[in-house]
Z-matrix of the N, CA and C atoms (Angstrom, degrees):
N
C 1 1.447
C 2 1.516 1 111.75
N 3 1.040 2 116.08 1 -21.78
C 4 1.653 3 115.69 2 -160.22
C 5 1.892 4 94.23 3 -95.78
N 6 1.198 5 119.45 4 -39.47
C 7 1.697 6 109.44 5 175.28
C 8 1.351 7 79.21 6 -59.45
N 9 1.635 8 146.10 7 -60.89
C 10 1.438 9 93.95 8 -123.92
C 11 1.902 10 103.47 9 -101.57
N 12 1.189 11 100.96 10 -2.68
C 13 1.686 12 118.35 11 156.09
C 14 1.802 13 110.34 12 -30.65
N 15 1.712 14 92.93 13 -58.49
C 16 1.474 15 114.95 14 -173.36
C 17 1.189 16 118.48 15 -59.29
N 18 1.379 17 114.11 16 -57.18
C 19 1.552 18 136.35 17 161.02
C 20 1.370 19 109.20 18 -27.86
N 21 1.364 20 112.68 19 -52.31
C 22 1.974 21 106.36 20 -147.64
C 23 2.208 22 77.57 21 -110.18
N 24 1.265 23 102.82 22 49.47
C 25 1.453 24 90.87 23 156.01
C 26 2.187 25 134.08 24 113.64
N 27 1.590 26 78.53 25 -44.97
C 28 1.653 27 98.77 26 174.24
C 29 1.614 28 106.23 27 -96.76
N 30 1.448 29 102.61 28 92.15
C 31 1.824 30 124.96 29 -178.81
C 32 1.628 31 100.07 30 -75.24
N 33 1.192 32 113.48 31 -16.77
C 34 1.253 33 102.03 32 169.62
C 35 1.565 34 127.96 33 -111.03
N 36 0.993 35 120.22 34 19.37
C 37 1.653 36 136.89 35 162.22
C 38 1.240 37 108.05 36 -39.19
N 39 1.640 38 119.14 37 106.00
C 40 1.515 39 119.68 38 179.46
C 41 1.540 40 115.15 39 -115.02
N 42 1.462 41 120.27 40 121.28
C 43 1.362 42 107.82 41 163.16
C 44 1.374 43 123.79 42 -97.70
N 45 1.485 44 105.76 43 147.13
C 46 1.880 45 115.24 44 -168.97
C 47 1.232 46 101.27 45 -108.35
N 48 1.293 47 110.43 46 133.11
C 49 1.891 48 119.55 47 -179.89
C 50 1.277 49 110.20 48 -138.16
N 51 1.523 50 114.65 49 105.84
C 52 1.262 51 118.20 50 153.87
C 53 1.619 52 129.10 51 -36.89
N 54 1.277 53 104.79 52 122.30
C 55 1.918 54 97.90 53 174.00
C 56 1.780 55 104.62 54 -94.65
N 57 1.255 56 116.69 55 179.42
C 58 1.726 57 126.16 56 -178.35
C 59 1.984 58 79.13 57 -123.39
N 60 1.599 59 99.64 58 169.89
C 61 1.207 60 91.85 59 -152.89
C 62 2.000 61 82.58 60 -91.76
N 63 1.087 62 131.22 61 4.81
C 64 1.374 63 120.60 62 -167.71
C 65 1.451 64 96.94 63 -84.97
N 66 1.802 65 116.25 64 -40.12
C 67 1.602 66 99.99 65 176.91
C 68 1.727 67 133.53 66 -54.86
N 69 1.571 68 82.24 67 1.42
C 70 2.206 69 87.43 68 -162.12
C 71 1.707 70 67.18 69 -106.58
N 72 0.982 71 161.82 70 53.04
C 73 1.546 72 145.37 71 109.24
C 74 1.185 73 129.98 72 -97.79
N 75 1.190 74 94.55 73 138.41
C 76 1.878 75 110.20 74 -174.94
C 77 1.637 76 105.42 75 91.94
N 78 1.738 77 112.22 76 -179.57
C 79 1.427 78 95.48 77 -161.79
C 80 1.485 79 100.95 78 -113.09
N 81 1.548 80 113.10 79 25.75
C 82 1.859 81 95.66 80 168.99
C 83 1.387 82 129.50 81 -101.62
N 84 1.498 83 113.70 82 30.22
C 85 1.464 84 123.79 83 -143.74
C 86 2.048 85 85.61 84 -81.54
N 87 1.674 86 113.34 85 -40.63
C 88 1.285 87 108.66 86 -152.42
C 89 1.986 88 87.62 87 -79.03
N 90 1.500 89 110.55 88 -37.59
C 91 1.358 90 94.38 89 -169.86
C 92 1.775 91 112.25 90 -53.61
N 93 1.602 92 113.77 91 -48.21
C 94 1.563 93 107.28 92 -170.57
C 95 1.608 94 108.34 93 -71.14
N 96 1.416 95 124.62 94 -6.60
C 97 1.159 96 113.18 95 176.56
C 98 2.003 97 117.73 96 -74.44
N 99 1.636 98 81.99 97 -43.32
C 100 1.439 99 95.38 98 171.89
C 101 1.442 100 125.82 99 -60.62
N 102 1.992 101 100.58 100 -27.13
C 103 1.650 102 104.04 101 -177.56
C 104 1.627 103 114.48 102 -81.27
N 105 1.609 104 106.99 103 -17.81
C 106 1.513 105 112.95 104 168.75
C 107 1.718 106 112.68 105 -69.47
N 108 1.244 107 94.47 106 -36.53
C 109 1.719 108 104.80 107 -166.55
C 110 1.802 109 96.61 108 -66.87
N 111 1.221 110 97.23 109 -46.31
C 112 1.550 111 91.86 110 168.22
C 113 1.554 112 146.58 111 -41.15
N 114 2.037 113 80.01 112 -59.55
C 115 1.647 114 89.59 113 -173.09
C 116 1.986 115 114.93 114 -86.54
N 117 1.494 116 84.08 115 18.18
C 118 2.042 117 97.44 116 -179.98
C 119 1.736 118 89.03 117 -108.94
N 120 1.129 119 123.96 118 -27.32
C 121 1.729 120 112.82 119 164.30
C 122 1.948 121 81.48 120 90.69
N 123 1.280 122 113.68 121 46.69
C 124 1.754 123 115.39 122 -179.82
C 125 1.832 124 109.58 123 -114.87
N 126 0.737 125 112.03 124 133.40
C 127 2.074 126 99.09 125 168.44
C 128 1.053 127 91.51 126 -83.45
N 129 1.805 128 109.64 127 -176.40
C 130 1.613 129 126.29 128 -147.13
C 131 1.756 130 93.06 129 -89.30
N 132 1.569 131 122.00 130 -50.66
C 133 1.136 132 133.34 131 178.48
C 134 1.896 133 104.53 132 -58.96
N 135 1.470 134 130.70 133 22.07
C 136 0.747 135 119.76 134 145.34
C 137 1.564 136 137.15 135 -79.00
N 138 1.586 137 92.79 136 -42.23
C 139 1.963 138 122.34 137 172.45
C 140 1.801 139 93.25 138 -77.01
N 141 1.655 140 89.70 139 151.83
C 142 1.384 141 123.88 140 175.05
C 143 1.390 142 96.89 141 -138.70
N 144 1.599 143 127.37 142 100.30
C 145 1.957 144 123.45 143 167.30
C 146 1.296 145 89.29 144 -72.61
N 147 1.164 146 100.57 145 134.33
C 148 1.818 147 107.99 146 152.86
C 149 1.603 148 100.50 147 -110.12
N 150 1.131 149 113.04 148 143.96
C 151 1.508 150 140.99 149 164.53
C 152 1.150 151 108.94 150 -113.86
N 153 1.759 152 116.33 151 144.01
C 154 1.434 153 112.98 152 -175.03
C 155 1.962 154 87.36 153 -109.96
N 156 1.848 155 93.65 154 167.19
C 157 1.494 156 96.87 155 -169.98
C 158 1.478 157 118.71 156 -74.86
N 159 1.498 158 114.92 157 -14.73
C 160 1.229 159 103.93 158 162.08
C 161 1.318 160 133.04 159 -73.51
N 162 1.002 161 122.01 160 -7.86
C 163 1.480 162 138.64 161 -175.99
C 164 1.855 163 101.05 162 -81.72
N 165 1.438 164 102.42 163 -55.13
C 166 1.596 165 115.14 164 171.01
C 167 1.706 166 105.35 165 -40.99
N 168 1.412 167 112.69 166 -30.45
C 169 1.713 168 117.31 167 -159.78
C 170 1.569 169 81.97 168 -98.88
N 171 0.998 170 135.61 169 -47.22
C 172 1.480 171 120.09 170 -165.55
C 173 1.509 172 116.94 171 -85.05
N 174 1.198 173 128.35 172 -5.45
C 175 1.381 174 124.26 173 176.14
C 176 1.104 175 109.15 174 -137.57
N 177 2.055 176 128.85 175 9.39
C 178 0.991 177 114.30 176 157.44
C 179 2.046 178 130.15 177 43.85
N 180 0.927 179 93.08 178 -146.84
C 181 1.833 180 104.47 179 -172.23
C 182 1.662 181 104.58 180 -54.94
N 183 1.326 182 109.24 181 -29.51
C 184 1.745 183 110.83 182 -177.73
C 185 1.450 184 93.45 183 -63.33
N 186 1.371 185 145.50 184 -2.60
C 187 1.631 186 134.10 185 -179.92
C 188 1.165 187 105.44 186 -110.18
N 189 1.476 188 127.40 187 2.67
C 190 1.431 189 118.78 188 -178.18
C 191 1.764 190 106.91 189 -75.39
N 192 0.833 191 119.46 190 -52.84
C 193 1.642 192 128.56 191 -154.35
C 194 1.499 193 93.78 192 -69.83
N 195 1.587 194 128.68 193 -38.58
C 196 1.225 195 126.33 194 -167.24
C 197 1.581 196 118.12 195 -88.05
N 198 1.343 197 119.18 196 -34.08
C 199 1.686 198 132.76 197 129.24
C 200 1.394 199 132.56 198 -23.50
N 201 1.435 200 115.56 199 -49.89
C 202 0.826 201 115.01 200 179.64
C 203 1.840 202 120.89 201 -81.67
N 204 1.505 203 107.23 202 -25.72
C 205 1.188 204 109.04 203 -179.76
C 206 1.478 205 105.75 204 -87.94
N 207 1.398 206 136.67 205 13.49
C 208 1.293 207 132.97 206 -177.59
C 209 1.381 208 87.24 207 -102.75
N 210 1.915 209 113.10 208 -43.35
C 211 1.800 210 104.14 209 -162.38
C 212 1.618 211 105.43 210 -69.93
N 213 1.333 212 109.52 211 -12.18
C 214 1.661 213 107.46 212 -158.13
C 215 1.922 214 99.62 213 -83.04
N 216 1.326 215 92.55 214 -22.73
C 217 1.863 216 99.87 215 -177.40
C 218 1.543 217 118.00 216 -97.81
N 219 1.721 218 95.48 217 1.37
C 220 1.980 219 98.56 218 161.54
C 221 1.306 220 93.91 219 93.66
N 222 0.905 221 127.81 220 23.82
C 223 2.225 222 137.27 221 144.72
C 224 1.302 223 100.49 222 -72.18
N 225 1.265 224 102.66 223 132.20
C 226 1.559 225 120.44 224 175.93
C 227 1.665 226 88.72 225 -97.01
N 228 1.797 227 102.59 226 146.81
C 229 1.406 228 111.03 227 166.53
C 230 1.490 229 113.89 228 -140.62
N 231 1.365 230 111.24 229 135.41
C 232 1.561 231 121.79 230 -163.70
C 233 1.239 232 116.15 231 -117.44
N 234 1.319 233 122.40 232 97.50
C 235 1.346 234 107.54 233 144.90
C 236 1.366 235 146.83 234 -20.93
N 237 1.309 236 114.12 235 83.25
C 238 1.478 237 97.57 236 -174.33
C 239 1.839 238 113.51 237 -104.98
N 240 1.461 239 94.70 238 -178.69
C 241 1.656 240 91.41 239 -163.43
C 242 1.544 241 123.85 240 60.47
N 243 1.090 242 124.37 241 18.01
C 244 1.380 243 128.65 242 -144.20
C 245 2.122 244 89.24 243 -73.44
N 246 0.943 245 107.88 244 161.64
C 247 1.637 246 119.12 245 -174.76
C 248 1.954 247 116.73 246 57.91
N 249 1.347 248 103.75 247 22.11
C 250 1.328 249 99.13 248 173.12
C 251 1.309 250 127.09 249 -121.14
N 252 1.378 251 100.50 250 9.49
C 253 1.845 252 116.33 251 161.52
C 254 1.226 253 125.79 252 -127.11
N 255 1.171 254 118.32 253 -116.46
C 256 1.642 255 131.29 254 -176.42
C 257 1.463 256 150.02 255 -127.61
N 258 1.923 257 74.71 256 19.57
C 259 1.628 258 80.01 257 -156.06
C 260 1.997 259 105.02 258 -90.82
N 261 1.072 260 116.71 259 163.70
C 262 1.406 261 120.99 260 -168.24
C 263 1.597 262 97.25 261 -101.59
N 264 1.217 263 104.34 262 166.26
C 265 1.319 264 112.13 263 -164.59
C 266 2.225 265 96.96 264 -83.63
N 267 1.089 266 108.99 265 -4.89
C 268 1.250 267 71.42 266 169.03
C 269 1.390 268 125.30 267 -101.60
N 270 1.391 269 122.97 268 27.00
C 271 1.547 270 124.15 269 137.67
C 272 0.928 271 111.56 270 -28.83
N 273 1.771 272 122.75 271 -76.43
C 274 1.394 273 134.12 272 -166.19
C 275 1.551 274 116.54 273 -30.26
N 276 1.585 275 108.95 274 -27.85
C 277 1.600 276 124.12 275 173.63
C 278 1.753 277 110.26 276 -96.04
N 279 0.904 278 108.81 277 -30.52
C 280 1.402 279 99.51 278 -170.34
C 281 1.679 280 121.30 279 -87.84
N 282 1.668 281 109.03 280 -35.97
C 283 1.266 282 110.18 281 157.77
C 284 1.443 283 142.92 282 -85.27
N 285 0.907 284 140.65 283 121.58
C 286 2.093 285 131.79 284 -157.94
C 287 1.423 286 101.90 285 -73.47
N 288 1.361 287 111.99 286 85.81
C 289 1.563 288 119.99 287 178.11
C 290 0.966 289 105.23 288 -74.65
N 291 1.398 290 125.88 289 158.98
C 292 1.294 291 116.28 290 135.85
C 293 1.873 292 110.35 291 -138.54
N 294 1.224 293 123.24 292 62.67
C 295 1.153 294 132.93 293 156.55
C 296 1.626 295 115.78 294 155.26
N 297 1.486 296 99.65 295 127.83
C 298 2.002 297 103.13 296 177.69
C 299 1.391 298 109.10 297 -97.76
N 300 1.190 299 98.94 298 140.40
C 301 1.611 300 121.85 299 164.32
C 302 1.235 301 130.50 300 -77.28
N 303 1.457 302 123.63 301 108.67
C 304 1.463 303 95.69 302 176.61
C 305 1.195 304 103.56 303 -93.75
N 306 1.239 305 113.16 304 168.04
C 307 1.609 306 134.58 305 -150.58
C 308 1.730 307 94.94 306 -100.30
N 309 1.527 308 107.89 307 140.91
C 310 1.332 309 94.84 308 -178.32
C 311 1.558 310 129.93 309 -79.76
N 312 1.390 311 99.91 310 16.03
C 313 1.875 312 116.68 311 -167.67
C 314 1.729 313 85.96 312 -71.45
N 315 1.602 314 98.35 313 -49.63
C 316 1.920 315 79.19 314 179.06
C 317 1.345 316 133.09 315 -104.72
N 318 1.091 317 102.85 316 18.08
C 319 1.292 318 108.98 317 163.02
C 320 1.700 319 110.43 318 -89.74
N 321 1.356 320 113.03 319 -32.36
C 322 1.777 321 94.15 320 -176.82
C 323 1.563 322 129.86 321 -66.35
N 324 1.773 323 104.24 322 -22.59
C 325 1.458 324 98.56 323 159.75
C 326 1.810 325 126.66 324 -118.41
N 327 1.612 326 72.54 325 30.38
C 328 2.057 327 75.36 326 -179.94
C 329 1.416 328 129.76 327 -43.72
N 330 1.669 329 122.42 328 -17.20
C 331 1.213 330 111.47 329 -164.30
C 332 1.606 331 103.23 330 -109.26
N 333 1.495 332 118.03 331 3.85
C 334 1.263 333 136.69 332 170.39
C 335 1.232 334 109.70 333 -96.87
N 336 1.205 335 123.49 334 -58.84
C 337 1.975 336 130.63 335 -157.51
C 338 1.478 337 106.88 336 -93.15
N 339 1.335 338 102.46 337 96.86
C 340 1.500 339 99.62 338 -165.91
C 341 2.085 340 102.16 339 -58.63
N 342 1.235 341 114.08 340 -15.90
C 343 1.544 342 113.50 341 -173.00
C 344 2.151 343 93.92 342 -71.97
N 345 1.036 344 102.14 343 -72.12
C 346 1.485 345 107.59 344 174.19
C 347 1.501 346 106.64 345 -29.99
N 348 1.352 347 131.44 346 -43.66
C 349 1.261 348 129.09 347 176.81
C 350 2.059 349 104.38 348 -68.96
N 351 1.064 350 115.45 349 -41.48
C 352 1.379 351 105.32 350 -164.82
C 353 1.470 352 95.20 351 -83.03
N 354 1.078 353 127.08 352 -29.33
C 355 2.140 354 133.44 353 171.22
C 356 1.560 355 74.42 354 -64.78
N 357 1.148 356 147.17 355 -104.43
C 358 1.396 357 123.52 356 -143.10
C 359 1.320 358 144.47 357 -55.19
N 360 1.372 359 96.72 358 -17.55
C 361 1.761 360 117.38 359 162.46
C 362 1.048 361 115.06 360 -91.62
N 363 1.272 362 150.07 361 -5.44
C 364 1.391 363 141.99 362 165.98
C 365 1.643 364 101.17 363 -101.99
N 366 1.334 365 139.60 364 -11.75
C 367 1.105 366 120.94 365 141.89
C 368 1.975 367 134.67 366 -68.08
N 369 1.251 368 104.67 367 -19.94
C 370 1.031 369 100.18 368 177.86
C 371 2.062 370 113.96 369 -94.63
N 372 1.416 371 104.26 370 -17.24
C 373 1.444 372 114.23 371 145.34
C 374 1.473 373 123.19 372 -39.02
N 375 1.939 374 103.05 373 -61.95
C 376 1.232 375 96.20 374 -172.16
C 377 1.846 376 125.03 375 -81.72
N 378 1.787 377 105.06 376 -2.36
C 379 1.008 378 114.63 377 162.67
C 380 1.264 379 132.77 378 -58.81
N 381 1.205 380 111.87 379 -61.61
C 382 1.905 381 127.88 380 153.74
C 383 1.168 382 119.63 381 -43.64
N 384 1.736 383 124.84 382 -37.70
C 385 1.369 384 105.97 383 -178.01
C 386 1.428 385 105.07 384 -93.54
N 387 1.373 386 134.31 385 9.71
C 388 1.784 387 126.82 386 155.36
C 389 1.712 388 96.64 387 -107.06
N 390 1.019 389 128.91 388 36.98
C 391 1.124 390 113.24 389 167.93
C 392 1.713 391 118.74 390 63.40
N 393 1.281 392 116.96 391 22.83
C 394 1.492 393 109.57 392 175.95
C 395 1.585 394 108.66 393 -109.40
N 396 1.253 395 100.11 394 162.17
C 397 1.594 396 146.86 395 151.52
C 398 1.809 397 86.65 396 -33.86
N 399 1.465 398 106.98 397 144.95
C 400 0.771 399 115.60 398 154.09
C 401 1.916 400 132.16 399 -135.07
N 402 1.460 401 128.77 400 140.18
C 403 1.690 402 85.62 401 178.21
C 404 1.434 403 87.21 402 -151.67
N 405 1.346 404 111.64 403 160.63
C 406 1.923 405 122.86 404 -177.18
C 407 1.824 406 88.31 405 -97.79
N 408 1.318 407 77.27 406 167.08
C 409 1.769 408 79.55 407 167.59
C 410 1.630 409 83.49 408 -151.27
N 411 1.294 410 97.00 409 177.13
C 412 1.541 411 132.21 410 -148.47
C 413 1.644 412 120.02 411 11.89
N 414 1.318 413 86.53 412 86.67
C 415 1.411 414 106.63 413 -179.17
C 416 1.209 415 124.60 414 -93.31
N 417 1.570 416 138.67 415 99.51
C 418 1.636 417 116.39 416 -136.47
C 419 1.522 418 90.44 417 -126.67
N 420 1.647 419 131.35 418 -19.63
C 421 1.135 420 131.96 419 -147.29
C 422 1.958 421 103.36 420 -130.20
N 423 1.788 422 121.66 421 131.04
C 424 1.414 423 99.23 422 159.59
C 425 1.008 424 145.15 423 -39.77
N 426 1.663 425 113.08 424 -40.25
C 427 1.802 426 102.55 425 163.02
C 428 0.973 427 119.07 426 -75.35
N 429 1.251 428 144.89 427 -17.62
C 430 1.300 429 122.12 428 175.93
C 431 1.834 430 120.58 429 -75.40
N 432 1.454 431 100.08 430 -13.16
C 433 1.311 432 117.10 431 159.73
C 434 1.614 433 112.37 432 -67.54
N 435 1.551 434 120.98 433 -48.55
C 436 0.998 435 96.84 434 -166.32
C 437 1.368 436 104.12 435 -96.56
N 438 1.339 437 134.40 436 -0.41
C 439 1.263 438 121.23 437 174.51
C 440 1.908 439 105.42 438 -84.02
N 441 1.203 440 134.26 439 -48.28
C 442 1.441 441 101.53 440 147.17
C 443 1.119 442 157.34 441 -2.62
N 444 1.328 443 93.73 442 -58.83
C 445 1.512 444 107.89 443 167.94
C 446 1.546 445 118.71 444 -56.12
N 447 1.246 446 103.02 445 -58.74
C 448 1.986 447 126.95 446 -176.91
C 449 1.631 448 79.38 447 -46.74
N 450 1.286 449 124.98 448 -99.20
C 451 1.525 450 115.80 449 -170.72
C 452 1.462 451 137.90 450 -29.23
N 453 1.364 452 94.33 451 -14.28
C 454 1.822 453 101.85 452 170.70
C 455 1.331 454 102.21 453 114.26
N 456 1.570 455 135.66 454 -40.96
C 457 1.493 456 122.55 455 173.53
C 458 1.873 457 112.16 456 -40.43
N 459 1.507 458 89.84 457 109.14
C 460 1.314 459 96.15 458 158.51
C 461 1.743 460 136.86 459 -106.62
N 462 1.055 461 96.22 460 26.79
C 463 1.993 462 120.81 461 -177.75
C 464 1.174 463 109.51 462 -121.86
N 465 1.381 464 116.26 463 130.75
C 466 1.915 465 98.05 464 149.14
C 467 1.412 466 112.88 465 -151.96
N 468 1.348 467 111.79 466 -175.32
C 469 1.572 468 105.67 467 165.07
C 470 1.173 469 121.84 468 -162.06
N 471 1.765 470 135.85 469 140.93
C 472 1.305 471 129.33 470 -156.55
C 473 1.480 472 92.30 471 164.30
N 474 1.335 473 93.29 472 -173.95
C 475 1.474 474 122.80 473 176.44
C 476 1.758 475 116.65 474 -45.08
N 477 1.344 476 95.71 475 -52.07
C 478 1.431 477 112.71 476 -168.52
C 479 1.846 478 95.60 477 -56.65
N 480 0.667 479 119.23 478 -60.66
C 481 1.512 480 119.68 479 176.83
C 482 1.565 481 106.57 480 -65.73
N 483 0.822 482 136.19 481 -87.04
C 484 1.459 483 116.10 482 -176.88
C 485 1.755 484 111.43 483 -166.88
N 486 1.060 485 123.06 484 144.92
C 487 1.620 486 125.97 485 -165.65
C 488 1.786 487 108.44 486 -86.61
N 489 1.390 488 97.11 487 157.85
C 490 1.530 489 97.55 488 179.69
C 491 1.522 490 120.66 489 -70.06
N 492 1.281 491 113.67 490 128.38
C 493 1.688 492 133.92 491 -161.05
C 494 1.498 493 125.06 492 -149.40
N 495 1.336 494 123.35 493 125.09
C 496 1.403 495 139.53 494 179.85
C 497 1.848 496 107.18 495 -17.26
N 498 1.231 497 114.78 496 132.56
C 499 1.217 498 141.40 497 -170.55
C 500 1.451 499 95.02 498 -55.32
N 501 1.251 500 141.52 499 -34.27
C 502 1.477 501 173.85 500 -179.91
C 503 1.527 502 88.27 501 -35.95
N 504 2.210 503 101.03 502 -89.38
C 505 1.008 504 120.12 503 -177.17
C 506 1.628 505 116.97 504 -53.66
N 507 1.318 506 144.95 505 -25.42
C 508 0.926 507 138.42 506 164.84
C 509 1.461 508 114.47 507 -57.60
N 510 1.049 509 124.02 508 -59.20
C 511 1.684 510 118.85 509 178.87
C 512 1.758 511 107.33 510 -64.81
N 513 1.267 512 104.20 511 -26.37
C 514 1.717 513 91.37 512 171.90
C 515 1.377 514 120.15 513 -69.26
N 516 1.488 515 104.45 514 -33.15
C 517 1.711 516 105.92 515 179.22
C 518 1.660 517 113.23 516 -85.05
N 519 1.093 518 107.52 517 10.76
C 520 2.059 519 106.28 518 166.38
C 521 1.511 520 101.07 519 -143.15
N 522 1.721 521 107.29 520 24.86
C 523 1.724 522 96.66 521 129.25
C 524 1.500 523 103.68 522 -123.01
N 525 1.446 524 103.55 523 36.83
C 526 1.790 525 92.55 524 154.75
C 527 1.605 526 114.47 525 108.81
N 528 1.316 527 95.52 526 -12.77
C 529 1.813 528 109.78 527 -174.36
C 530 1.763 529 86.95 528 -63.05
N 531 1.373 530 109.07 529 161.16
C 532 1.790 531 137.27 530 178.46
C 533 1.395 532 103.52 531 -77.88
N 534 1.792 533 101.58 532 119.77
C 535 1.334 534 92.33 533 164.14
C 536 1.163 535 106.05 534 -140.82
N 537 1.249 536 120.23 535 141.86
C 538 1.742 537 130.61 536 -162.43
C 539 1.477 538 105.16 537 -82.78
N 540 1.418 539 126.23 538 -2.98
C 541 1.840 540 107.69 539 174.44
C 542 1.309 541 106.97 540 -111.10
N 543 1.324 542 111.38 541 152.19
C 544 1.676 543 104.63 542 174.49
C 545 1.518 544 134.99 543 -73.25
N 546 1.139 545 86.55 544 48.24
C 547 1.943 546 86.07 545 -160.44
C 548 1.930 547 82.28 546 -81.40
N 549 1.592 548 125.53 547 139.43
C 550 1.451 549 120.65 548 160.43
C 551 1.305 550 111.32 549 -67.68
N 552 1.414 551 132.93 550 107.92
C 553 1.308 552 131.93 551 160.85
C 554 1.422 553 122.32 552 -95.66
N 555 1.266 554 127.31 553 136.09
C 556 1.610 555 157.00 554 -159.59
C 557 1.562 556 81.03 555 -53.98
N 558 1.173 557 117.01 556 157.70
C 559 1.613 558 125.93 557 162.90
C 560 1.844 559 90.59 558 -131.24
N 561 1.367 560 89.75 559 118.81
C 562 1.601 561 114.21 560 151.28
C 563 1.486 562 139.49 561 -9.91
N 564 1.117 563 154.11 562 -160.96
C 565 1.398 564 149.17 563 117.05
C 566 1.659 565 109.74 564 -140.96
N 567 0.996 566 105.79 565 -10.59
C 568 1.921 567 113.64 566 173.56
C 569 1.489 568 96.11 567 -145.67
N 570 2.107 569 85.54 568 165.54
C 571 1.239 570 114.01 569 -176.61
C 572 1.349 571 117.59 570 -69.55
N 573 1.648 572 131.70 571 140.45
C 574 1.690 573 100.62 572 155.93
C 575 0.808 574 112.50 573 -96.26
N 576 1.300 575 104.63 574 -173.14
C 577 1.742 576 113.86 575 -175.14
C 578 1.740 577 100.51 576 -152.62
N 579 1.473 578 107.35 577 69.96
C 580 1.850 579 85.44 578 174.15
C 581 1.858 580 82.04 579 -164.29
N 582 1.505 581 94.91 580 173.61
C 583 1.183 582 94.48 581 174.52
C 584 1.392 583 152.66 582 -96.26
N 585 1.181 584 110.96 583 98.62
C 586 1.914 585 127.66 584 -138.82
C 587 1.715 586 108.01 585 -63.24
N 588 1.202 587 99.76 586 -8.15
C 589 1.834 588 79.14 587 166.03
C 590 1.953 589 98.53 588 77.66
N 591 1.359 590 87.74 589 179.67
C 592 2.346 591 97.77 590 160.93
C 593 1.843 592 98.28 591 -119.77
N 594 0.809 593 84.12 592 151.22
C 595 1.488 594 125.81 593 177.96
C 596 1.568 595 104.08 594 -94.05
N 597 1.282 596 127.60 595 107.71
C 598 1.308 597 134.02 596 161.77
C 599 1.591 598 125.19 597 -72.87
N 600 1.408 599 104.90 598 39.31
C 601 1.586 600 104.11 599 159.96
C 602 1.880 601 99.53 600 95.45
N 603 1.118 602 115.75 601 -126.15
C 604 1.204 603 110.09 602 -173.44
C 605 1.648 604 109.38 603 -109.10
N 606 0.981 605 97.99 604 16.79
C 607 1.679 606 108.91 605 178.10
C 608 1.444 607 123.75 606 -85.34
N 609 1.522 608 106.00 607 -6.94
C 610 1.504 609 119.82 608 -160.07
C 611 1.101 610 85.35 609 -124.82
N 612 1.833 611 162.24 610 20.27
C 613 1.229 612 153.25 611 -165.78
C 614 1.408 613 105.03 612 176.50
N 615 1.508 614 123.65 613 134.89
C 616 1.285 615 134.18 614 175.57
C 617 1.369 616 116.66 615 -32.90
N 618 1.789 617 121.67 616 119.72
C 619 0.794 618 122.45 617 -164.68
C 620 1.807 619 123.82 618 -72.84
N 621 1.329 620 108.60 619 136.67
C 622 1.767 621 81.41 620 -144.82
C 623 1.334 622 128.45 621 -85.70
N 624 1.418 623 140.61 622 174.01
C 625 1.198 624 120.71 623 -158.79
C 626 2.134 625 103.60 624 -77.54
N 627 1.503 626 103.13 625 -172.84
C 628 1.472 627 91.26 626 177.21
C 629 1.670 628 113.67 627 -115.30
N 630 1.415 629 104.59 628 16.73
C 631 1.833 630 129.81 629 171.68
C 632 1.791 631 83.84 630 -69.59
N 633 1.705 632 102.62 631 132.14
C 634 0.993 633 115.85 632 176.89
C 635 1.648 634 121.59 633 -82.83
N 636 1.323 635 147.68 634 140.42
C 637 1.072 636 147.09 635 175.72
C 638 0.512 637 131.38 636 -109.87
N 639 2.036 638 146.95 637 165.02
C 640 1.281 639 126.73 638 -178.75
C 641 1.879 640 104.98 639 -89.47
């Protein structure tokens, strides 16, 4: 689904893939990533790996070399879960990120817990000052959309934007079909014709901005 997303117009169609920490061992992780990226007809700046931070804590320096040869070929790599373990900030230097996650533990009572609010603003601090991407995840409520925003997160993903749904419904809703969450979706200019697979929610499509829509 995502070549042919690309094809009929939306150059920026990104898919996000969780790794397990056994695929970041040993050294063929960048060739089969590249041989998938291939045989889907995708460039590298199509994929985003997310890694979660415990995984960063359990295999440490053994993820540098294999990270780095995904970031060097235009793979985006994400921190995800980021602030829900142990890791010290000099990850932020040692692995070639390019975007943190905040974890949805503080985002679900951000507009209550003033601590959840300062964990979510000092991640998006430390995003900007290495130069990353930033994005919340499980974002289910308008304020928590719009208080995001006020702090500078301009990404998110959750409910509020729209739930995970058949590959089907995705191409129906960017040729124009009704969709009740605000996620901005690409509108089309041709039909497809192939077989679209499901769509895992917002993981399979640019994560969306947090500017509200109709």
């Amino acid at each position: 689904m995502a070549r042919r997303v690309r094809e009929l117009g939306n150059r920026n169609f990104r898919l996000n893939v969780n790794l397990f920490a056994i695929q970041l061992r040993g050294d063929g992780l960048a060739e089969t990533v590249m041989k998938a990226l291939d045989e889907n007809g995708l460039p590298p700046d199509a994929l985003e790996i997310e890694v979660t931070e415990n995984i960063f804590l359990q295999e440490g320096e053994a993820m540098v070399r294999p990270l780095h040869q995904l970031h060097d070929l235009g793979v985006g790599v994400a921190f995800d879960d980021y602030g829900t373990g142990f890791a010290s900030l000099s990850l932020l230097k040692l692995f070639p990120l390019t975007r943190l996650k905040i974890d949805r533990s503080f985002v679900r009572n951000l507009c209550t817990d003033k601590e959840d609010e300062v964990v979510a603003r000092s991640i998006v601090y430390l995003a900007e000052s290495f130069c990353l991407d930033v994005t919340a995840e499980g974002v289910e409520q308008e304020d928590q959309r719009k208080r995001l925003r006020e702090l500078g997160c301009e990404s998110a993903q959750g409910y509020l934007f729209g739930r995970p749904m058949p590959g089907e419904r995705v191409m129906e809703i960017m040729r124009g079909a009704a969709h009740s969450g605000l996620a901005r979706w690409p509108r089309l200019h041709a039909e497809p014709h192939a077989d679209l697979g499901t769509a895992q929610g917002s993981e399979t499509n640019d994560t969306p901005p947090l500017a509200k829509h109709a």
